[in-house]
C-alpha positions as CSV (number, residue, x, y, z in Angstrom):
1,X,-167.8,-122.7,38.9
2,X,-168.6,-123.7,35.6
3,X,-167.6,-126.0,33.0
4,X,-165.6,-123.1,31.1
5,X,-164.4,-121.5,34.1
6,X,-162.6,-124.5,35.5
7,X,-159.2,-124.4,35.5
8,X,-156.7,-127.0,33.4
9,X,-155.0,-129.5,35.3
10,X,-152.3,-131.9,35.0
11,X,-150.3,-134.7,36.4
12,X,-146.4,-135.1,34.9
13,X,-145.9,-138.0,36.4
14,X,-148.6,-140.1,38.0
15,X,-147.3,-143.8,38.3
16,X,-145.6,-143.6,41.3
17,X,-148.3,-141.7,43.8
18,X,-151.2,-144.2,42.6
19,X,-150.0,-146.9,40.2
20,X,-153.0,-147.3,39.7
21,X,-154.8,-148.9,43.1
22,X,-156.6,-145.4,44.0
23,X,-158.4,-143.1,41.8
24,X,-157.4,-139.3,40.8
25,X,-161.4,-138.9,40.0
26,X,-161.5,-136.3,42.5
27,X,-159.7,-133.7,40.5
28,X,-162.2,-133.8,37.8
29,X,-164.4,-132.2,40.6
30,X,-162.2,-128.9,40.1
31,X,-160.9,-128.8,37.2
32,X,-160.0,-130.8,33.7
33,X,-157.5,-133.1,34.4
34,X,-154.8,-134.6,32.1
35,X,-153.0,-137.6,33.7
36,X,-149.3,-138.6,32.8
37,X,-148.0,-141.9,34.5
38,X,-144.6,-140.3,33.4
39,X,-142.6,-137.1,32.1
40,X,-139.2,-137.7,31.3
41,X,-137.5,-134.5,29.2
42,X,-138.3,-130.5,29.4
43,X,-139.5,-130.3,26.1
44,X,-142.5,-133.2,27.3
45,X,-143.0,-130.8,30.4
46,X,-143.5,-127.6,28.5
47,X,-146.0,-129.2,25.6
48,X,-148.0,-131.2,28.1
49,X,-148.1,-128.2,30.8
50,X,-148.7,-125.7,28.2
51,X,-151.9,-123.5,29.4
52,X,-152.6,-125.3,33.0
53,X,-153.2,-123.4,36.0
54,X,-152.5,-126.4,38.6
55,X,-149.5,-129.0,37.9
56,X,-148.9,-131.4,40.3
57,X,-145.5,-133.0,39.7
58,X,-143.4,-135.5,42.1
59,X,-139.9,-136.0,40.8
60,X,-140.2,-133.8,37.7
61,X,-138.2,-130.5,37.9
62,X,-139.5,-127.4,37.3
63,X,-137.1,-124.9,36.8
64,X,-137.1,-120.9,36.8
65,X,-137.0,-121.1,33.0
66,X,-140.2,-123.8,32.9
67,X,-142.3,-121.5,34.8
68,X,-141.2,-118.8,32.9
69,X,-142.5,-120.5,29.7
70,X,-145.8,-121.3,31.2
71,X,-147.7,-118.5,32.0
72,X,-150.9,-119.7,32.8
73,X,-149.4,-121.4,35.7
74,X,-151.1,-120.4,38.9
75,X,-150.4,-122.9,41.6
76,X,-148.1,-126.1,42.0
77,X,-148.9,-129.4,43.9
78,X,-146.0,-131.4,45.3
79,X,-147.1,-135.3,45.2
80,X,-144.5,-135.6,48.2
81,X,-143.4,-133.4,51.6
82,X,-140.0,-132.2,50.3
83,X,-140.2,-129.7,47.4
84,X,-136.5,-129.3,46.4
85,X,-137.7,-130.4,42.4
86,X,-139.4,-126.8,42.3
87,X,-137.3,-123.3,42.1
88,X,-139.4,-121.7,44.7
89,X,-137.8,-118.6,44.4
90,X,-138.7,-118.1,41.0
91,X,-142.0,-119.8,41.6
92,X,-142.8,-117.2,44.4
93,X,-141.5,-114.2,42.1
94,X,-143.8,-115.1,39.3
95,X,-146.9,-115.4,42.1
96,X,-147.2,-119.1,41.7
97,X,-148.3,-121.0,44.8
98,X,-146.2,-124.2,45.8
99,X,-148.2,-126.7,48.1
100,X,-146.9,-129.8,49.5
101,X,-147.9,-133.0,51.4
102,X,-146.7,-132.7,54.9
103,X,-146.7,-135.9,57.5
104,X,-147.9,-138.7,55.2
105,X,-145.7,-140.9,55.2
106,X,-144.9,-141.2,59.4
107,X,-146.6,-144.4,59.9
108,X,-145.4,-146.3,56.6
109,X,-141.4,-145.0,56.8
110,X,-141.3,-146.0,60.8
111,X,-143.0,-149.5,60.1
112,X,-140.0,-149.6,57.1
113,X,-137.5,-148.5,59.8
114,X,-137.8,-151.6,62.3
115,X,-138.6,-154.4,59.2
116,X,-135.2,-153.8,57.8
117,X,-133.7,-153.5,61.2
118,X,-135.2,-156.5,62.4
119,X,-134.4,-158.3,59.2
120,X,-130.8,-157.3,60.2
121,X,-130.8,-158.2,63.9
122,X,-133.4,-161.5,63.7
123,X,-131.7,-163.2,59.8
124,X,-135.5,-164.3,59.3
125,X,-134.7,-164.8,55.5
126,X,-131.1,-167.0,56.5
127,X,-133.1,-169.1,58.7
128,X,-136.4,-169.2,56.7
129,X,-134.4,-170.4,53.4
130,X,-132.3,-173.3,55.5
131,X,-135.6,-174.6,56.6
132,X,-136.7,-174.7,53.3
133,X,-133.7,-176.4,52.0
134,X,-134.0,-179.5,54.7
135,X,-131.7,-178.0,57.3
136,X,-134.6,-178.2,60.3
137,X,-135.1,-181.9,59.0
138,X,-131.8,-183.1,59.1
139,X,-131.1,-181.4,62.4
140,X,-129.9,-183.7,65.5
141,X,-131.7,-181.2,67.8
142,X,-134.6,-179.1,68.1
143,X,-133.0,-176.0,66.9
144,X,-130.0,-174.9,64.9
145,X,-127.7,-172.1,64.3
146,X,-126.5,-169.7,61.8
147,X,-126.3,-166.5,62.3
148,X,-126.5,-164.5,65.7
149,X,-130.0,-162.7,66.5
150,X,-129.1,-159.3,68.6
151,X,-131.7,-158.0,70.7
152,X,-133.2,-154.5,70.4
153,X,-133.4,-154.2,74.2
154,X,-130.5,-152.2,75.7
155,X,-128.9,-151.1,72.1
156,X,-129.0,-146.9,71.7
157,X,-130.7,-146.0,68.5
158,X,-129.2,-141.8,67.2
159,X,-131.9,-140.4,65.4
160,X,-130.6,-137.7,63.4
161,X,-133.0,-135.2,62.5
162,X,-136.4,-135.0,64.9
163,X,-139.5,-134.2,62.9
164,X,-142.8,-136.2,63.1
165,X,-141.0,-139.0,61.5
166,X,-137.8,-139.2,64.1
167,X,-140.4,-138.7,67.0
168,X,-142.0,-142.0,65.9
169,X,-139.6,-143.8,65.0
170,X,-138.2,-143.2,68.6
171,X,-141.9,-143.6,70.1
172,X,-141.2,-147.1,68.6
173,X,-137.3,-147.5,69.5
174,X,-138.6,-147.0,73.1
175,X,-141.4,-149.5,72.7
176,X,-138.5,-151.9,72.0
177,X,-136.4,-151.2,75.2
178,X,-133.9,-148.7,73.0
179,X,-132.1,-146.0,74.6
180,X,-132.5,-142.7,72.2
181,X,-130.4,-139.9,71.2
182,X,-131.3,-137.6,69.2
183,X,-129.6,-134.9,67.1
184,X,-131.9,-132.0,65.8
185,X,-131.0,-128.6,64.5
186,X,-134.1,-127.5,66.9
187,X,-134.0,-129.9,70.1
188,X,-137.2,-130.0,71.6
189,X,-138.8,-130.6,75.0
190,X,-138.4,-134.2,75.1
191,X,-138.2,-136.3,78.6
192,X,-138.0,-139.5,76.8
193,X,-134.7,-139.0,74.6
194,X,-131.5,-137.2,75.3
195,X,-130.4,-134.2,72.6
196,X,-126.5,-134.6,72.0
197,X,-123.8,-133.4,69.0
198,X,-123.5,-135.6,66.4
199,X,-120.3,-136.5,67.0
200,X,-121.2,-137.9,70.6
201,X,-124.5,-139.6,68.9
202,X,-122.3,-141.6,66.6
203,X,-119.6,-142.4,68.7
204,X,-122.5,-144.2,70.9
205,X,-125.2,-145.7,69.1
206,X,-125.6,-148.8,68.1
207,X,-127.8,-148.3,65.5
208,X,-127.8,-144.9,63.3
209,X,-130.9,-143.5,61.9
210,X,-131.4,-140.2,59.6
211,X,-134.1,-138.8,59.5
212,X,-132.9,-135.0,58.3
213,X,-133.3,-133.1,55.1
214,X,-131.0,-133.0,52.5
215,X,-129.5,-128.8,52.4
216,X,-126.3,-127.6,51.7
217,X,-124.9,-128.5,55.3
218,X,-126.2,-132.2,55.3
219,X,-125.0,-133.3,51.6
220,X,-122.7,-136.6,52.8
221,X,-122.6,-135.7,56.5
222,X,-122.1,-139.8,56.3
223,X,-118.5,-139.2,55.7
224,X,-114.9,-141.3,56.0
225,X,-114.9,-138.5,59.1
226,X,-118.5,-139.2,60.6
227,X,-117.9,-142.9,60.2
228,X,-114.5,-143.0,61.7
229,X,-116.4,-141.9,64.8
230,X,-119.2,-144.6,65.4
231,X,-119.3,-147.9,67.0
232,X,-117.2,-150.6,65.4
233,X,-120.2,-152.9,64.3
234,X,-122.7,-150.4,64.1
235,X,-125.7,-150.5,62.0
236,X,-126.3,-147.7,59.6
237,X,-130.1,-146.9,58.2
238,X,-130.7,-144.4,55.9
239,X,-134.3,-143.4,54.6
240,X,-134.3,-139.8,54.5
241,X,-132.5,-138.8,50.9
242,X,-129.6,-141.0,49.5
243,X,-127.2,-137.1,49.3
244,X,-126.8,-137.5,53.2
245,X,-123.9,-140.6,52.8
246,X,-120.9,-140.5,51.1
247,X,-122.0,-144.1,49.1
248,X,-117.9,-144.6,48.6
249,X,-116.7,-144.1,52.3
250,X,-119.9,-146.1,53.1
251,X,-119.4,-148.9,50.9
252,X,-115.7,-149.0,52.3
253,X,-116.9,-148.9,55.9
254,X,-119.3,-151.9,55.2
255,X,-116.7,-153.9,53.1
256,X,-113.8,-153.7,55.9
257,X,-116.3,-154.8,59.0
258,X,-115.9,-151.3,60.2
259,X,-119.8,-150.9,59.4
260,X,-121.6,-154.3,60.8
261,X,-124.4,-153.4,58.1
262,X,-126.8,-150.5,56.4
263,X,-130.1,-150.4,55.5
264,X,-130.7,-147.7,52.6
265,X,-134.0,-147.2,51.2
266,X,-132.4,-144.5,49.0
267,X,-129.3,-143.5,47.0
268,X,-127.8,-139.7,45.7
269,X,-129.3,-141.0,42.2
270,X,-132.4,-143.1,41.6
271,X,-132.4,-145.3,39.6
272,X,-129.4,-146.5,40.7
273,X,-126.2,-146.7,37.9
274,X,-125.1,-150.5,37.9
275,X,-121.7,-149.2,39.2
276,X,-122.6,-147.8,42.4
277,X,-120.6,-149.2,44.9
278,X,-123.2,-149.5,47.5
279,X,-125.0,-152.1,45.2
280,X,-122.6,-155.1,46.0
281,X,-121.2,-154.0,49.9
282,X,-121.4,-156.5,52.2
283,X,-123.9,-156.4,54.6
284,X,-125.7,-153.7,52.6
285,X,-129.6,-153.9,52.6
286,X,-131.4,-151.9,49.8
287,X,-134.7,-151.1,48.9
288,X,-135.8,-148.8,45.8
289,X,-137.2,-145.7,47.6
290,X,-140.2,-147.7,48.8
291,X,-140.6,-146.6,52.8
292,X,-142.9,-144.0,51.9
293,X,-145.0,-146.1,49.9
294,X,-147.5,-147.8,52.1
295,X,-150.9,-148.2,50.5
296,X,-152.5,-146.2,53.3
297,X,-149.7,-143.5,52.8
298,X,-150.4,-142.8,48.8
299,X,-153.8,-143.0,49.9
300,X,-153.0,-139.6,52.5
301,X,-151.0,-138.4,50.1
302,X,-153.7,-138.3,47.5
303,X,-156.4,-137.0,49.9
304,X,-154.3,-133.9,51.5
305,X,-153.6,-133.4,47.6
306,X,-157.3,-133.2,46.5
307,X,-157.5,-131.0,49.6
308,X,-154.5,-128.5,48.4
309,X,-156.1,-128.5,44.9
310,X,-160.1,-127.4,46.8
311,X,-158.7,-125.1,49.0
312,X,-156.9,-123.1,46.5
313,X,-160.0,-123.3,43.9
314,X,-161.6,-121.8,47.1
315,X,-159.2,-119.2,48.0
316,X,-157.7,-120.8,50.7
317,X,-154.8,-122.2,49.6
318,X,-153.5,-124.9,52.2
319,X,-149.7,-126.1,52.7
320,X,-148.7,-123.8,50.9
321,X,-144.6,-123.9,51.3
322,X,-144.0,-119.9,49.6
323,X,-146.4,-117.6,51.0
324,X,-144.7,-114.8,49.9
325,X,-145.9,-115.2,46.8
326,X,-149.8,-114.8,47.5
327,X,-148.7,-110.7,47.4
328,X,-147.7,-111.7,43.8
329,X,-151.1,-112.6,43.1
């Protein structure tokens, strides 16, 4: 392919895939490449898209009426596995191809999984900062107490949704000496966990993990309903999209004791508003969308990127979400 015959590419919003410890040099191997650390209204999307056949976005939307106005627009890389900021409907009637990043993040979001849990269970910070403020010193005995650690052994961990990343995380649960239940719209064959209803996985677990998409029949399944049903002291863990919980009930449940505590690596809106209630619950563990995040994940997710971006320069487009719309082409 030559110089001239290599197609425009751009980044909208860069930052957050490789703030800038990897390299996006790779592209220029296919194409010219524009980078954008961020792109934050329609009118920035439309001038800074304006004649590219590949856009690779993460959080910025592109609606039916963007792709509309860019006609050049040829094929769309997702910096991310879920896909909901593109209207694949429209994208597959205009014969655009939609590509995402499928099992990148497994390793980092289960590692983020048991740190928060074990921060919760273990009060490694509580102790770690009395040390360091001359409790240890001016104890009588060896040890001292604050808090109660809980063992993982013996508790039941619900997994609620069982992709790759609900399989690991109960590969790991099991590791631990965790019972598993599991609650999956397609159970699998699994001699290791037991498939139930969500109502009888949260009326037993101890601990409550999603792992599900976010679609019309999950928004707030975390509900004043769903929570009236689980363990009094329960823990609640929510890394899968922040739409899943109903952030009032949940703040409510953690505030009364009904909740023991949550650990929520996202939130229905990101960044947060200052008067979200979850933001000053008791017991309530947050963490700004980062379980994904590992180096060595942005580092996947940039490689199985640079391989969506070859194989459709080839003519064999890979993870391609809308395959409908290669009859389009």
């Amino acid at each position: 392919m030559s110089e001239t015959q290599k197609p425009k590419i751009v980044i909208l919003d860069a930052y957050v895939a490789n703030p800038g410890d990897y390299s996006w040099n790779p592209l220029e191997e296919f194409g010219h490449c524009t980078i954008w650390e961020r792109t934050e209204s329609r009118a920035e999307v439309l001038e800074r898209a304006a004649g590219a056949e590949i856009v690779l976005t993460d959080k910025v939307e592109l609606t039916r009426d963007i792709l509309q106005a860019l006609p050049e627009l040829r094929m769309i890389s997702v910096l991310a596995t879920g896909y909901n900021v593109i209207d694949l409907k429209a994208a597959t009637e205009l014969g655009i191809l939609v590509c995402n990043v499928p099992n990148y993040s497994t390793s980092s979001v289960t590692q983020h999984i048991f740190a928060v849990l074990l921060y919760l269970l273990n009060h490694t910070d509580s102790y770690a900062r009395a040390v360091a403020d001359g409790a240890w010193s001016s104890s009588q005995d060896f040890t001292f107490f604050l808090e109660s650690i809980r063992e993982l052994e013996g508790m039941t961990l619900g997994i609620v949704g069982y992709g790759s990343i609900g399989r690991s995380v109960a590969a790991v649960g099991r590791a631990f000496g965790m019972k598993i239940l599991v609650n999956s719209r397609t159970p699998k064959a699994d001699k290791d966990v037991r498939f139930t209803d969500l109502t009888t996985l949260l009326a037993e677990s101890d601990v409550v993990s999603l792992h599900c998409p976010q679609t019309p029949e999950t928004v707030r399944m975390i509900n004043r309903q769903t929570l009236a049903l689980m363990k009094p002291g329960a823990i609640l863990i929510n890394a899968a999209r922040g739409g899943l919980l109903d952030e009032a009930a949940v703040a409510d449940a953690l505030n009364s004791g009904q909740l023991a505590a949550a650990a929520l690596d996202v939130l229905s809106s990101e960044p947060p508003p200052a008067d979200n209630p979850l933001l000053k619950a008791k017991n309530c563990l947050i963490t700004p969308h980062i379980a994904w995040a590992g180096l060595n994940a942005r580092r996947r997710l940039l490689e199985i990127t640079f391989d969506n971006i070859r194989g459709y320069c080839q003519g064999k487009p890979v993870n391609l979400v809308n395959p409908d719309a290669l009859e389009k082409i």
